[in-house]
C-alpha positions in Angstrom: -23.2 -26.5 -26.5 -26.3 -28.0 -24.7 -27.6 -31.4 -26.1 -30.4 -31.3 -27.7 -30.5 -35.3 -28.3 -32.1 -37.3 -25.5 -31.6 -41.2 -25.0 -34.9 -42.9 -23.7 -34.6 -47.1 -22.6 -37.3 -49.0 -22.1 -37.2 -52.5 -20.7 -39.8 -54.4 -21.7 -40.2 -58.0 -20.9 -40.4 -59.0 -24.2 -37.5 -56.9 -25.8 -35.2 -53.9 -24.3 -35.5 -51.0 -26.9 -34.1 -47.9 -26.7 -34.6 -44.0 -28.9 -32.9 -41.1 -29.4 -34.6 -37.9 -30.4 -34.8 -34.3 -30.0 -37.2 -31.7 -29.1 -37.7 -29.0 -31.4 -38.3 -25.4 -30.6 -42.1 -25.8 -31.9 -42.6 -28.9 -28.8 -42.4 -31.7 -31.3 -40.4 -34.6 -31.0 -38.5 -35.6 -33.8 -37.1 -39.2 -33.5 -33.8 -39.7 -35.0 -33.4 -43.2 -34.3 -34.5 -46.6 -32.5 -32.7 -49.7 -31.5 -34.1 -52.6 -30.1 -33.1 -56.4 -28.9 -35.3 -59.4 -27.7 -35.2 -59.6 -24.3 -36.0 -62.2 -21.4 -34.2 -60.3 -19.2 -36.9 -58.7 -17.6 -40.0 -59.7 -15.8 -42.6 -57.5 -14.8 -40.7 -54.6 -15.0 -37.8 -55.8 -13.0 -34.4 -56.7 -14.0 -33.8 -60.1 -13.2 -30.5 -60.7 -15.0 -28.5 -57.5 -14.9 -25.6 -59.0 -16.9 -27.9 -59.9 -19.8 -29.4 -56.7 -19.7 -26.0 -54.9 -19.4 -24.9 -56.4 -22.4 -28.0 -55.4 -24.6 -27.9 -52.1 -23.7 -23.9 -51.4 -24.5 -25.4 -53.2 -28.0 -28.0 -50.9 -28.1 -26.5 -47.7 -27.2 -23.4 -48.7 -30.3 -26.0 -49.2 -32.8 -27.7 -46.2 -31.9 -24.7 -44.1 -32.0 -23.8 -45.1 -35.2 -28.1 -44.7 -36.5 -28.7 -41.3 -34.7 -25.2 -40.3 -35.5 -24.4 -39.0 -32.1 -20.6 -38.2 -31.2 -21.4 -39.8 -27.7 -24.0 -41.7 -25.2 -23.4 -40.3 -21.4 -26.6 -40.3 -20.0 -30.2 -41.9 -20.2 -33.8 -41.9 -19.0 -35.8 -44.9 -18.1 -39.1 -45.0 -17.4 -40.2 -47.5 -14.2 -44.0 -49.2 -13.6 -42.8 -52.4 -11.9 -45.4 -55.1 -10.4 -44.7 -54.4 -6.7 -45.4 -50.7 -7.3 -48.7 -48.9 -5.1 -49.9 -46.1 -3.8 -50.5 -44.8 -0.8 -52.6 -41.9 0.3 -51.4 -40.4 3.6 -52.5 -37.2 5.4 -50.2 -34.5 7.2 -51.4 -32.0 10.1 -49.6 -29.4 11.4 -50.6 -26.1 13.6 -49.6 -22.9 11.6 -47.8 -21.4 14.4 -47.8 -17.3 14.8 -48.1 -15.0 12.6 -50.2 -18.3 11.7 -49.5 -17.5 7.7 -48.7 -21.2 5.6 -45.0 -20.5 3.9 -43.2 -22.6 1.5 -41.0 -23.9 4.3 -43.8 -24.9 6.4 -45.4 -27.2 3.1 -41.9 -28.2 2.4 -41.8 -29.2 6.4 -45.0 -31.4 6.0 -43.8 -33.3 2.6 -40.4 -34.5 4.4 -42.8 -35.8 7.4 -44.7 -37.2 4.9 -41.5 -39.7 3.2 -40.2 -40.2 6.6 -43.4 -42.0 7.3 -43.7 -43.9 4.7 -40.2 -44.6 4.7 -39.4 -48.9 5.1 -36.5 -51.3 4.9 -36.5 -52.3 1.2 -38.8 -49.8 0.1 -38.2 -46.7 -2.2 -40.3 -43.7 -2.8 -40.8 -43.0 -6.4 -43.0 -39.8 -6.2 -44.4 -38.1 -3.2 -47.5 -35.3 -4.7 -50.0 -33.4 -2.7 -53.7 -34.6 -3.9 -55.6 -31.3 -1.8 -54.9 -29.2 1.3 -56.9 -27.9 4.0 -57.0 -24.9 6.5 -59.0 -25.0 9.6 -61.6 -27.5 7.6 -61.6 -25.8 4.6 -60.5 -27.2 1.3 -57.9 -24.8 0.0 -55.8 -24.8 -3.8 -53.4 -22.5 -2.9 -52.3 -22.6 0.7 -49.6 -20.4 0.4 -49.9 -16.6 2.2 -53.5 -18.2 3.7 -53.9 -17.5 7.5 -54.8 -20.3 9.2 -54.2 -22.2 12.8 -53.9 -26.0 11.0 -53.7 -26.8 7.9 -54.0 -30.9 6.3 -52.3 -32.1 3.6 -53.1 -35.2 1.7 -50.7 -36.9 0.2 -50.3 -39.8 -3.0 -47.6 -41.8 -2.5 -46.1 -44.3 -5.1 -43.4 -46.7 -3.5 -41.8 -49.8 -4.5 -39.5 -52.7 -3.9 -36.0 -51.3 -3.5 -35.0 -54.0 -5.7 -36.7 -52.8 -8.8 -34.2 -49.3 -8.9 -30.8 -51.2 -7.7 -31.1 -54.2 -10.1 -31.2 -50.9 -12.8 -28.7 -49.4 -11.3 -26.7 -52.9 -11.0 -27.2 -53.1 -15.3 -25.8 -49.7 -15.9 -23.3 -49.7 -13.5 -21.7 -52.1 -16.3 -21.9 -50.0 -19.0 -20.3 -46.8 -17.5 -23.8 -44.9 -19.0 -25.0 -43.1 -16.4 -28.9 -43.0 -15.4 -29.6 -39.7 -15.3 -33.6 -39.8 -14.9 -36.5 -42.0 -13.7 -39.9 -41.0 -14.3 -42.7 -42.9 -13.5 -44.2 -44.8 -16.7 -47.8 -43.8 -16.4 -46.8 -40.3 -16.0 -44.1 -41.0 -19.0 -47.7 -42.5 -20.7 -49.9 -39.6 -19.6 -47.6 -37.2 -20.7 -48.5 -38.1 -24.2 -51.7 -39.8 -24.4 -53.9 -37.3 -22.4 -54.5 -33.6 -22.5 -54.9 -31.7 -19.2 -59.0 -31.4 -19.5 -59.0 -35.2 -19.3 -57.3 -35.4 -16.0 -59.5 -32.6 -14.6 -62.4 -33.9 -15.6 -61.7 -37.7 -14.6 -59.8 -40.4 -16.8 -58.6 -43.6 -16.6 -55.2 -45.1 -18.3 -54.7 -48.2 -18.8 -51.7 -49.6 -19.9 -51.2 -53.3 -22.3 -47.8 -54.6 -22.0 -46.2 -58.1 -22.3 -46.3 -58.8 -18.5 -47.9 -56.2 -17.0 -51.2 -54.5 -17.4 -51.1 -50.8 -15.4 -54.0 -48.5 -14.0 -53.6 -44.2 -13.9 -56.9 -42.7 -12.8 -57.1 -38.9 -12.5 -59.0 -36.3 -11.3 -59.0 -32.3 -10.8 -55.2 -32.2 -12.6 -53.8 -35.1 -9.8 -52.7 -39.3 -10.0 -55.6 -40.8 -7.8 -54.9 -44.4 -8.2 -52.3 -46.4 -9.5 -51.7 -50.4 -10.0 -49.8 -52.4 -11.5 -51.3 -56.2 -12.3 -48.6 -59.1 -13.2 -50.1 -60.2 -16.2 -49.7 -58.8 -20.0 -50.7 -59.8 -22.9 -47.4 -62.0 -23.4 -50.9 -64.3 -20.5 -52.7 -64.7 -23.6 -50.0 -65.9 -25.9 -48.9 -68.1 -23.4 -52.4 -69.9 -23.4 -52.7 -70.0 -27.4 -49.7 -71.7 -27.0 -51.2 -74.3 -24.9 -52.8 -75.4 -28.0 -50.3 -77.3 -29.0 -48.2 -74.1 -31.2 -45.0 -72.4 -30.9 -45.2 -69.5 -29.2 -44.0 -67.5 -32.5 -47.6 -68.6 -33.9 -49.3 -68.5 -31.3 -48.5 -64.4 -31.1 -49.4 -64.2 -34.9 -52.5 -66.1 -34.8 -53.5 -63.7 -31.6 -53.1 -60.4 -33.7 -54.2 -62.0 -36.7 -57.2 -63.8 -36.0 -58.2 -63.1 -32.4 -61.1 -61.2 -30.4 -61.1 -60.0 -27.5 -65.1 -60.8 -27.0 -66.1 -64.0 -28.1 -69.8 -62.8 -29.5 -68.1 -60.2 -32.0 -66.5 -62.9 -33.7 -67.6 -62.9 -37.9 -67.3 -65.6 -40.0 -66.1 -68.6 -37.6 -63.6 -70.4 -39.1 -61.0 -73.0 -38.4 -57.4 -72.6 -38.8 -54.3 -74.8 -39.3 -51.4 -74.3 -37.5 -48.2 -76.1 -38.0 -47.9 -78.3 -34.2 -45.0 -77.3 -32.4 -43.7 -81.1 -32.3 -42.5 -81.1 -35.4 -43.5 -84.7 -35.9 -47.2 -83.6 -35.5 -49.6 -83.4 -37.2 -51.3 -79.6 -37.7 -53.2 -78.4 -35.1 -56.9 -77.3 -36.3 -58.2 -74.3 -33.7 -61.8 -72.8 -34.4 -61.2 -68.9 -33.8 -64.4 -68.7 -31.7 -62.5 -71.0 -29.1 -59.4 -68.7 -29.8 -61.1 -65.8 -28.5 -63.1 -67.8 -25.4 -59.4 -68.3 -24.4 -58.5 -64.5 -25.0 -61.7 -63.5 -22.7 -61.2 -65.6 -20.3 -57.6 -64.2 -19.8 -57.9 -61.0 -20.1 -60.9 -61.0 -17.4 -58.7 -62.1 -15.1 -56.1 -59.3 -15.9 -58.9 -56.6 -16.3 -60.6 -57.6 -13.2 -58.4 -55.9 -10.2 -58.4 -52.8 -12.5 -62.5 -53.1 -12.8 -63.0 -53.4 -9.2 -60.7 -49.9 -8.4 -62.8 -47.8 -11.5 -66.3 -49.0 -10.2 -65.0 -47.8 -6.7 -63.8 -44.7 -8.0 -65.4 -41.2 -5.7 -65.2 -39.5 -9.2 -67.0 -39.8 -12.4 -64.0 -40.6 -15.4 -65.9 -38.1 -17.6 -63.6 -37.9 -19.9 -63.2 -42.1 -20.1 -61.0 -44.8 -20.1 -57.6 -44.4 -22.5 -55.4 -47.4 -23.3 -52.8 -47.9 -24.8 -49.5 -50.0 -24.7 -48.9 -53.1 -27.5 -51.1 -55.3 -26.3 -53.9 -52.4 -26.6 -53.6 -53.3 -30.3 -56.0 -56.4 -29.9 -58.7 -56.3 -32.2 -62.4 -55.6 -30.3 -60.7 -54.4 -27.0 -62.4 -51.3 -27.0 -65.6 -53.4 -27.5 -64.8 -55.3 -24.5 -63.7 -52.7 -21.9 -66.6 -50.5 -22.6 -69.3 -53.7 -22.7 -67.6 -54.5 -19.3 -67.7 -51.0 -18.0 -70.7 -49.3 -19.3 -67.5 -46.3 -19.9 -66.4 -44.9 -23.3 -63.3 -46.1 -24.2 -60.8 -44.5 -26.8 -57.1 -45.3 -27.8 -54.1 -43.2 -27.0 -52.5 -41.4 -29.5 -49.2 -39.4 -28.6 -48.6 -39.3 -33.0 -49.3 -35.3 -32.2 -46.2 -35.3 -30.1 -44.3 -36.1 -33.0 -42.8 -33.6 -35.9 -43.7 -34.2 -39.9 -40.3 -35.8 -40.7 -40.7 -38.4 -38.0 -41.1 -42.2 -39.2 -44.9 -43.2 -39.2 -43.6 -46.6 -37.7 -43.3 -44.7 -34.4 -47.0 -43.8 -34.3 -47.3 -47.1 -32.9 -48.8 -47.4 -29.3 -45.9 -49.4 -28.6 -43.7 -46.0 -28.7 -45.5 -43.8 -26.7 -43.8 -45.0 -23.3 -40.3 -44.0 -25.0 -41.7 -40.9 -26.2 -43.6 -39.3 -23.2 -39.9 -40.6 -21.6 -38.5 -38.5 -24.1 -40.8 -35.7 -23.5 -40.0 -36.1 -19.5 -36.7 -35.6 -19.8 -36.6 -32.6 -21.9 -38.1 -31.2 -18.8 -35.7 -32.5 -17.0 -32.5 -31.2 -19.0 -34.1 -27.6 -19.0 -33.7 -27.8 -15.1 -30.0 -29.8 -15.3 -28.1 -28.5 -18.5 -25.7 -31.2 -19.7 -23.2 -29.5 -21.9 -22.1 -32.5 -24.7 -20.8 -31.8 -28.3 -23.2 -32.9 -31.0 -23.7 -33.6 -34.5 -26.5 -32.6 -36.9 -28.8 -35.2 -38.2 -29.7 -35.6 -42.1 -32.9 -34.1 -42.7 -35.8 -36.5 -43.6 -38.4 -36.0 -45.9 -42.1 -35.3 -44.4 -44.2 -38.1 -44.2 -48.0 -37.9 -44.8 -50.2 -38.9 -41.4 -53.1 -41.2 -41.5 -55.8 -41.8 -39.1 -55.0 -43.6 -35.9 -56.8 -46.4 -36.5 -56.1 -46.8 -40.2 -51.8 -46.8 -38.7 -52.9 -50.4 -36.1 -54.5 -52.1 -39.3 -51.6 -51.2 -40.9 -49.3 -52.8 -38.5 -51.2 -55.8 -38.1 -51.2 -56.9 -41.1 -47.5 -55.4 -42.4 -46.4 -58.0 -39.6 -48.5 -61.0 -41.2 -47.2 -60.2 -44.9 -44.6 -63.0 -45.5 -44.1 -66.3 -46.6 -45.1 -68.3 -43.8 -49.1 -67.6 -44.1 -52.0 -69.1 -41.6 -54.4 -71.3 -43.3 
């Protein structure tokens, strides 16, 4: 019987998390389950302690055998958008030879070339993808059957340290799970978040997570650009924490009371924190200095990403889409579009996902592992994996609410305990 459950990792640098869920014959995703662990051993997208990591995910993979009540765990997909990973756009000549009519081979020919050149000691290729070809000078969609004397292909290549794939590899080779499938994050992220029109038209992604902040840009259907910046929003909690907090309030006190632009602050206020030296007294921090600091920082994460949009050849008709936890800051829409002059929208992959799902998982914080999810669906269709299964319980169906009304929500389910901000 071919699985219909499909195992999804992601390793943030904040916690290691992992999903199980299955595809349904209507397209949606139902999760069935999700497991996660506090992490630090990851940074930036790369596994830096392989043991640590090894150990979580055997953890994680047992408590979501038991949760998604799954006979067996074989096989997963991770999703990769490490810090040392770029782009490159190369381009490919060849002469079409007699009868002079482009083939499959011949296109097949020029992508090869096309990896052997980029090819380097310490380097892997994570995706190789044709951006446009041309015959003789002419632009041309669909080379194939075409009659031509030379045809140019140009080609977007995304590459990276060979480290970030064989530190992976090193994690699961101690679990005995095997690693079945590695999609690129953003298109794991795109997948979900944008519709087809929107990368024809032009689009940006960007992408808030604890260490790293990541830039898609599309146009006509294709990846133009891709970066990956070493700084997250885990930046900002860092420098509340410089206050004189722990960094457990300081990450509160950021979703609670912070702003990304420090003019759209209401109602300044001061608020008392307990000191991290617990001899201490508390510390007193005015929430328009909170959000100077929040800014400041993410101006210097945002501003490498800036620089490649206001370069871009393309109008991003269809605007800049974020999404990721740290996209969850309140007034970062505000800010990205005052600093752009570009409409600017949340993700929202909640469409992806069947009735009976869990609202929890409507959080942007999910849609990595489900457009991972979605990925490797693909995937299996192409590379059956025959495994025995079990049925889950049905769940009931859950009412949706708006988008926005479901990151209020969060924020402030997360604040509602005991230990209050004054």
């Amino acid at each position: 019987m071919i699985s219909t459950k499909l195992i999804a990792i992601d390793f943030g640098s904040s916690r290691i998390s992992a999903m199980a869920a299955e595809v349904l014959e209507n397209g949606a995703i139902r999760v069935l389950s999700e497991e996660s662990k506090p992490s630090d051993d990851v940074k930036c997208g790369i596994v830096e302690k392989p043991t640590g990591a090894s150990f979580k995910v055997s953890e994680l993979l047992k408590l979501l055998k038991n949760s998604a009540k799954m006979a067996d765990i074989s096989q997963v997909s991770v999703s990769v958008g490490a810090k040392s990973m770029k782009q490159q756009i190369l381009s490919i000549s060849r002469f079409v030879g007699k009868p002079n009519i482009v083939t499959d081979s011949l296109l097949a020919e020029m992508l090869e070339e096309c990896e052997k050149k980029t090819h380097k000691p310490d380097i892997d290729i994570y995706d190789v993808f044709p951006i446009s070809y041309s015959l003789d000078g002419e632009r041309m969609d669909e080379p194939v059957g075409q009659n031509a004397n030379q045809i140019t292909a140009k080609y977007n290549i995304v590459y990276g340290h060979s480290i970030i794939k064989s530190e992976l590899e090193r994690c699961f080779d101690r679990t005995g799970i095997i690693l079945k499938y590695n999609p690129l994050s953003v298109d794991s992220l795109s997948t979900v978040v944008l519709d087809e029109q929107e990368k024809e038209v032009g689009c940006a992604l960007i992408n808030f997570g604890a260490t790293t902040t990541s830039l898609a840009t599309y146009h006509e259907g294709i990846l133009q650009n891709f970066l990956v910046v070493p700084l997250g929003a885990k930046n900002i909690t860092k420098d509340i924490q410089e206050l004189g907090i722990s960094e457990v309030h300081a990450e509160r006190l950021k979703c609670l009371k912070g702003v990304a632009l420090e003019h759209l602050v209401e109602n300044p206020m001061y608020v008392q924190i307990p000191s991290e030296d617990e001899s201490g007294s508390p510390v007193r921090i005015s929430t328009k200095f909170l959000s100077t600091i929040i800014e400041a920082r993410l101006d210097e994460i945002l501003q490498p990403i800036f620089e490649i949009i206001f370069k871009l050849s393309f109008n991003l008709d269809a605007g800049i889409v974020i999404t990721g936890g740290g996209s969850k800051l309140n007034n970062i829409l505000e800010f990205i579009t005052e600093k752009t002059g570009i409409y600017t929208r949340h993700g929202d992959h909640s469409e992806w996902l069947s009735d009976d799902t869990d609202e929890r998982f409507h959080d942007p914080c999910y849609a990595q592992l489900v457009g991972t999810i979605l990925l490797t669906n693909e995937y299996r269709k192409e590379h059956p994996v025959e495994i025995t299964i079990s049925e889950p319980d049905k769940k009931p169906k859950l009412p949706k609410k708006k988008f926005s009304e479901k990151i209020t929500e969060r924020i402030f389910d997360f604040f509602n305990d005991d230990n209050k901000l004054n």
